[in-house]
N, C-alpha and C positions, 0 to 999 in steps of 0.2 A: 815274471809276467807272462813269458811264452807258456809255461806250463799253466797258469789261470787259464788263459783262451784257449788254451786245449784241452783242458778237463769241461770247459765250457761249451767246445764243438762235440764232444763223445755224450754229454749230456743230452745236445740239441737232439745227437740220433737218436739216445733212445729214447727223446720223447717223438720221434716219429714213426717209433714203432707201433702197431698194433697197441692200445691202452691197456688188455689185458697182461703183455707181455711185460710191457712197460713198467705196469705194477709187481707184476714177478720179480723182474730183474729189480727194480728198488726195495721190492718186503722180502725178499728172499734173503738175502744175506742179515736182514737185522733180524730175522725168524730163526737165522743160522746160528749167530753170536748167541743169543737165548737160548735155545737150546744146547750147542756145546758147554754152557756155563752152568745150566741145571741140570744137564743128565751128567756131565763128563764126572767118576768117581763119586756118584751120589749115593753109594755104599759104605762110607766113610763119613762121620765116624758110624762103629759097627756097635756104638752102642747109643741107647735112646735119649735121645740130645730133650732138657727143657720139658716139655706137659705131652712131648710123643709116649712118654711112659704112661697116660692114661687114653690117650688120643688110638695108637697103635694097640694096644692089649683090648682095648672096647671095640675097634674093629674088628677082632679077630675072632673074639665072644659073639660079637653081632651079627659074622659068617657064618659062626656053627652052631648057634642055638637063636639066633633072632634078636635077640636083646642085650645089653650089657648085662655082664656077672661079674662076681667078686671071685678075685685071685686067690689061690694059696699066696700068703703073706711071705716065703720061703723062694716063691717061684721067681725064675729068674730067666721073663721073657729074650732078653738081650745074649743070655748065654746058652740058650736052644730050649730053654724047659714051657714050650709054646701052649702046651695041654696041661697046665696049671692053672687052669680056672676052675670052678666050680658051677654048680649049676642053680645059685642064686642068686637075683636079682641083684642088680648092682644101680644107685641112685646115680643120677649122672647130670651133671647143670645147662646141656645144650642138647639142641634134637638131636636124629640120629644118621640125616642123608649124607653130611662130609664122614663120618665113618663109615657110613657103606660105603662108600667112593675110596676111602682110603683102603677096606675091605678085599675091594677089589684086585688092587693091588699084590696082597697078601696072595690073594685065593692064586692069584695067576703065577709069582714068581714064588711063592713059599714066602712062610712068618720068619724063616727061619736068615730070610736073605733081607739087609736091609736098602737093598735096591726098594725090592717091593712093596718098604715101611711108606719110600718115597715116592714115588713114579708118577701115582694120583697128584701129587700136589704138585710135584714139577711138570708134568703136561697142563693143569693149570696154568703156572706162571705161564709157560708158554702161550696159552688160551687168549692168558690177559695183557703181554704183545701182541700179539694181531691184533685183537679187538681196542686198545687205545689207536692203533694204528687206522684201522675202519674208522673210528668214532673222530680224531682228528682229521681225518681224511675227507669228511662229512663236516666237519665243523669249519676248516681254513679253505679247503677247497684246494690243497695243494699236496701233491704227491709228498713231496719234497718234507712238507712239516709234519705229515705222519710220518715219515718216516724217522723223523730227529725224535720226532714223540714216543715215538716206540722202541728206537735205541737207546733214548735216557732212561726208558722203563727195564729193559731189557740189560742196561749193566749198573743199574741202581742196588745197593746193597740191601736196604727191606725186603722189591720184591723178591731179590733172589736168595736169601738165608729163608723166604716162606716159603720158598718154590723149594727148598731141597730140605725141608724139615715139613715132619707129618702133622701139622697143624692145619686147622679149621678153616685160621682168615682168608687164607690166601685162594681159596673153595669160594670162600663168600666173596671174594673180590671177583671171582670169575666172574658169576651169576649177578652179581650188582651192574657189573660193568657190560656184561650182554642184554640185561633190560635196558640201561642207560642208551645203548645202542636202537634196543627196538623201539624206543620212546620217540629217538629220532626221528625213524621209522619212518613213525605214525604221523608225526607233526609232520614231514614231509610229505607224504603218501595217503592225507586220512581217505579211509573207505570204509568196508562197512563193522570195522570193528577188529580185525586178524590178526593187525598187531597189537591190541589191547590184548585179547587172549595172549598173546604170546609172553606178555610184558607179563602178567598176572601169573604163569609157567613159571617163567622165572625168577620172578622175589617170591613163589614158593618157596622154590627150590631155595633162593638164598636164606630165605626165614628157617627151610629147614637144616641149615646148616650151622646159622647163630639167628638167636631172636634179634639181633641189630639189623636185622632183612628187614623188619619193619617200618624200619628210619624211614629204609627207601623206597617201601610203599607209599607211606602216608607225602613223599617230597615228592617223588616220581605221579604220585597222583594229583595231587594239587597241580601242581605242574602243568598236567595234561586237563587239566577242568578249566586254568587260568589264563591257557593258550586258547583254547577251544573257544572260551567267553569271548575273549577281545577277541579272535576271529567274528566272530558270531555277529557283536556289534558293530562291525567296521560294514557284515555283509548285508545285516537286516535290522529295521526299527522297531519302536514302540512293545504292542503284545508279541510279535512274531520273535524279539530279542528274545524276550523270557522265556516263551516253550521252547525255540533251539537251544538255547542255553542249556535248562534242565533239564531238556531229555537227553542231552548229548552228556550231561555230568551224570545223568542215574545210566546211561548205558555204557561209561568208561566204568564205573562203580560194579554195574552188573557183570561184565566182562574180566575185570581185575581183580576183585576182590574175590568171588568163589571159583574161579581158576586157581587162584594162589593159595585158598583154603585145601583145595581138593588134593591138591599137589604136595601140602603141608601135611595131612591127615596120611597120605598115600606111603610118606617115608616112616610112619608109625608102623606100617603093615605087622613088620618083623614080630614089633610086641604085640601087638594088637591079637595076632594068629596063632603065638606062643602063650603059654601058660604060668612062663616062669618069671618074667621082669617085674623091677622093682614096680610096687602096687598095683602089677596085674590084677590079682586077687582081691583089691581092697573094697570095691562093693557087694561080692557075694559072701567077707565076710560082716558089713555093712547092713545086712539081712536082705539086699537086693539078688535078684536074678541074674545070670553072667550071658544074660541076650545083649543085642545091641546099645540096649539103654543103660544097662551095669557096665557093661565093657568102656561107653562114652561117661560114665560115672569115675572111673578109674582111672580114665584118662585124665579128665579132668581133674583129679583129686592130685595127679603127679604131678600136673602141671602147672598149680598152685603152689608145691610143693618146690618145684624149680622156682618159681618167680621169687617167692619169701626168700629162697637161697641167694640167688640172684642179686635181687636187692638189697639182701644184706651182708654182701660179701665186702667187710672193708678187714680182713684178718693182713696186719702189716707184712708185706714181701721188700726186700730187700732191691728188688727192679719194678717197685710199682711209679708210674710218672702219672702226676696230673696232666688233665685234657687241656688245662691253661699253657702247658710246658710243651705240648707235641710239637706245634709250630717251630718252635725254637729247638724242636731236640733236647730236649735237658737232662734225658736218662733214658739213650735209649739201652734195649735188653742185650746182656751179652749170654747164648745159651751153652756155651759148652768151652770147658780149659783144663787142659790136659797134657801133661808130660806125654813126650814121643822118642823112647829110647832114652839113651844114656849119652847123646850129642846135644843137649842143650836145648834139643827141638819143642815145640808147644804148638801145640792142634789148639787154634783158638777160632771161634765162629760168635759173632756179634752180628746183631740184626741192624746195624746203624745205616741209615742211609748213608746215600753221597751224599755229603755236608754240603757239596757246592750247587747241585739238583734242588734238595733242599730248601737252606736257605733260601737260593735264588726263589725255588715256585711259593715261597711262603711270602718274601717282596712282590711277587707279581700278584697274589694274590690280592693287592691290597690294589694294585696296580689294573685288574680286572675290573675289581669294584668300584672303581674310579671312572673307570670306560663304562660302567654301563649307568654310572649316574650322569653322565655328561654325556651317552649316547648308547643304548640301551639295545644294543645289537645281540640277537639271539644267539650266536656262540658265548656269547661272555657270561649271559644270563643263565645259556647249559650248561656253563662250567659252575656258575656260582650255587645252582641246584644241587652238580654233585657234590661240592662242597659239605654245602646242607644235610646232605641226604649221609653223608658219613664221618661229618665229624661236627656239625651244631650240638647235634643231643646228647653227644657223650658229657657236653660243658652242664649238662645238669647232674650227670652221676662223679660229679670229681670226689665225693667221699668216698665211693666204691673202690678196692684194691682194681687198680686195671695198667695198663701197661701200652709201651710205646708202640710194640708191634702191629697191634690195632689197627695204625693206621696205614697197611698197606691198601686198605679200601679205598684209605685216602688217595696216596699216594699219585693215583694216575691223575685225579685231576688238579694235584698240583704243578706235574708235567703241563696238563693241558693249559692251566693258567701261566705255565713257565713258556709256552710254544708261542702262544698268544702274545706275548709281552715279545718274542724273538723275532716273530713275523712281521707287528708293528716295527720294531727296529732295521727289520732287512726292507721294507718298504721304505723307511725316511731313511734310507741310504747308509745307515751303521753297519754296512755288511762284515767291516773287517773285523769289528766287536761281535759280533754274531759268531764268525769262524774263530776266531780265538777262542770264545767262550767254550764253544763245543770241546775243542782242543783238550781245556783245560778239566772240564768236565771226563774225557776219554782218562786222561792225565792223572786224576783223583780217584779214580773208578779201577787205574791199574795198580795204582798203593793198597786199595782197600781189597782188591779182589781175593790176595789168599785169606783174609779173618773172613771173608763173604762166603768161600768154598770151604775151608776148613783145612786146607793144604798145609802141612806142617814148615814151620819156619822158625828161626831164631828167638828166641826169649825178647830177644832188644830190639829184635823188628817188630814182634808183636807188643811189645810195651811205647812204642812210638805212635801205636794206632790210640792210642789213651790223648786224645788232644784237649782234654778240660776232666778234672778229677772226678766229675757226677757220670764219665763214659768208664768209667774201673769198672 
């Protein structure tokens, strides 16, 4: 007991300290935990873990020629042979801004190191700690539940095997989750349109990193038309409703929509300026010109080209999970299993969430939308948007091959519906339930943590992380 009241009076000061400080000292350490867990040995393993073997090689083609090309079929990125590509066009199913970002990387520590494969995507993860942190911190109003929100995000097992493996989502989780934040923004702050642009910047950006950026155009914009209405009506009648109304939905439109085209077309540059990517050439052999209107022929013709692909990717994978099963976990992906010496040891890296994070924010979710039919309070309704925005539309593509890791987009806001459900409970006085839980959650999070890192361990300790036969 004496120790409660005194972790309670060390609290009281530093909430009497200066507010910015205050927030230091409370986001600093869960900024800290996050980062030692995605940088610490993010060079291991030293070989291309899961789809970084085209993710990582298409960056590297994309730094020195502009575009993806195809590989000597021989070449062997992982074991130093980095100038095995070729200088042909290489067809590819997703834009190209998370590979220049991954790029990056490369260009700054060498191809040949695979810190550099990672680094992009682990300052990400990092990105998208803070930024749930901001977003709850604007949502509860309380220092306190961003910061739980941001520690469950920050030793959860999805974000962090995305944060330290060279894939796409966890790019796009940035950039979804920094609009979601300026959307807030705006709803709080509206003026003369700032954060609109700014929102319309960033689901470029995340459009340019996977076409699922989309989702969270078309949610994030209704959203902000649906809010702006009922403001509108509460503030003006009759014809005056109608013209604020629609001119305030054509200038969220105006402002979002060709911001996020511009920014979309911008991450094309590479090929666009180059001569050699897949169907550069395809309308001046078309018998078109290779001006501006052949070049936007070409484009388009590729980008047809991805969508047919796209749409009809159901070729069977062995870790593919329906959008019905995400919720429940039912398969999620394990990327990489690997003997380590001649001790029994096994490098094993699995993208599974915490089961107990999980679970729990997929119950609260149900517990969110519960609270806002019976009281329809704007966090629960921003939680249930991002929802929406990344994980309704996938429940229409379930014949497409796709896969559990997907849903780190999701992820944060099932935290936020998990926080949401914690904070009602620390106000009706369940505090002990509340600190337990966390506990238990820390608890689950230090079982899982070496298949999370990749840290080598016992055959039988990694064969115990197998808790339902569809996790093998």
């Amino acid at each position: 007991m004496a120790v409660s009241v005194r972790l309670r009076e060390v609290y009281a000061r530093i909430g009497a300290l200066s507010p910015r400080l205050h927030t230091v000292l409370v986001y600093g350490p869960v900024l800290l935990i996050a980062s030692l867990i995605r940088l610490v040995n993010l060079q291991s393993p030293s070989a291309l873990v899961f789809d970084e073997v085209y993710y990582v090689r298409d960056a590297w083609t994309l730094w020195n020629l502009g575009y993806e090309a195809e590989w000597i079929p021989t070449a062997d990125f992982a074991g130093g042979d980095v100038n095995g590509f070729t200088r042909v066009g290489d067809f590819i199913a997703h834009p190209p801004l998370g590979k220049w970002i991954i790029g990056f990387g490369l260009a700054l520590f060498g191809p040949e190191n695979p810190f550099g494969w990672r680094i992009a995507t682990a300052i990400s993860g990092i990105v998208v700690v803070f930024l749930v942190m901001l977003i709850a911190r604007r949502l509860f109003s309380s220092i306190t539940a961003a910061a739980v929100a941001g520690l469950f995000v920050a030793i959860d097992g999805i974000a962090i095997t995305m944060s330290r493996t060279a894939l796409l989502d966890g790019m796009l989780a940035m950039f979804v989750l920094a609009a979601f934040l300026a959307v807030l923004r705006h709803l709080d702050t509206p003026g003369w349109g700032g954060w609109l642009l700014l929102i319309g910047v960033l689901l470029g950006a995340a459009t340019a990193v996977k076409w699922s950026g989309l989702f969270a155009i078309a949610a994030f914009g209704l959203w902000v038309v649906v809010v702006e209405t009922i403001r509108s009506r509460h503030a003006v009648r009759g014809r005056s409703f109608f013209w604020r109304s629609g001119l305030r939905a054509i200038r969220s439109f105006a402002l979002v929509v060709p911001a996020a085209f511009v920014v979309y077309v911008v991450s094309w540059s590479g090929w666009i300026l180059s001569a050699g990517g897949y169907s550069r050439a395809w309308a001046t052999k078309a018998g078109f010109d290779d001006d501006p209107i052949g070049v936007a022929r070409s484009l388009w013709k590729y980008h047809n080209d991805i969508y047919l692909y796209n749409i009809g990717l159901d070729s069977p994978h062995g870790y593919q999970a329906s959008p019905f099963g995400w919720l429940a976990m039912v398969r999620p992906t394990a990327f990489y299993y690997e003997p380590v010496g001649n001790d029994g040891l096994v490098q094993y890296i699995t993208s599974i969430a915490n089961p107990v994070v999980w679970w729990a924010g997929s119950l609260s979710l149900v517990a969110v939308i519960v609270m806002v039919i019976r009281k329809s309070t704007g966090q629960n309704i921003a939680i249930l948007v991002g929802v929406i925005a990344t994980y309704v539309p996938w429940l229409f593509f379930s014949q497409r091959t796709v896969f559990q890791f997907y849903t780190v987009t999701l992820e944060p806001f099932l935290v936020l519906a998990l926080v949401a459900v914690l904070v009602w409970l620390w106000k009706h006085q369940l505090r002990a339930f509340v600190v337990n839980f966390v506990i238990v959650v820390l608890a689950v999070s230090t079982f899982f943590l070496p298949v999370w890192m990749g840290i080598p361990i016992p055959e039988w300790f990694a064969i115990i992380h197998y808790w339902f036969p569809s996790w093998i």
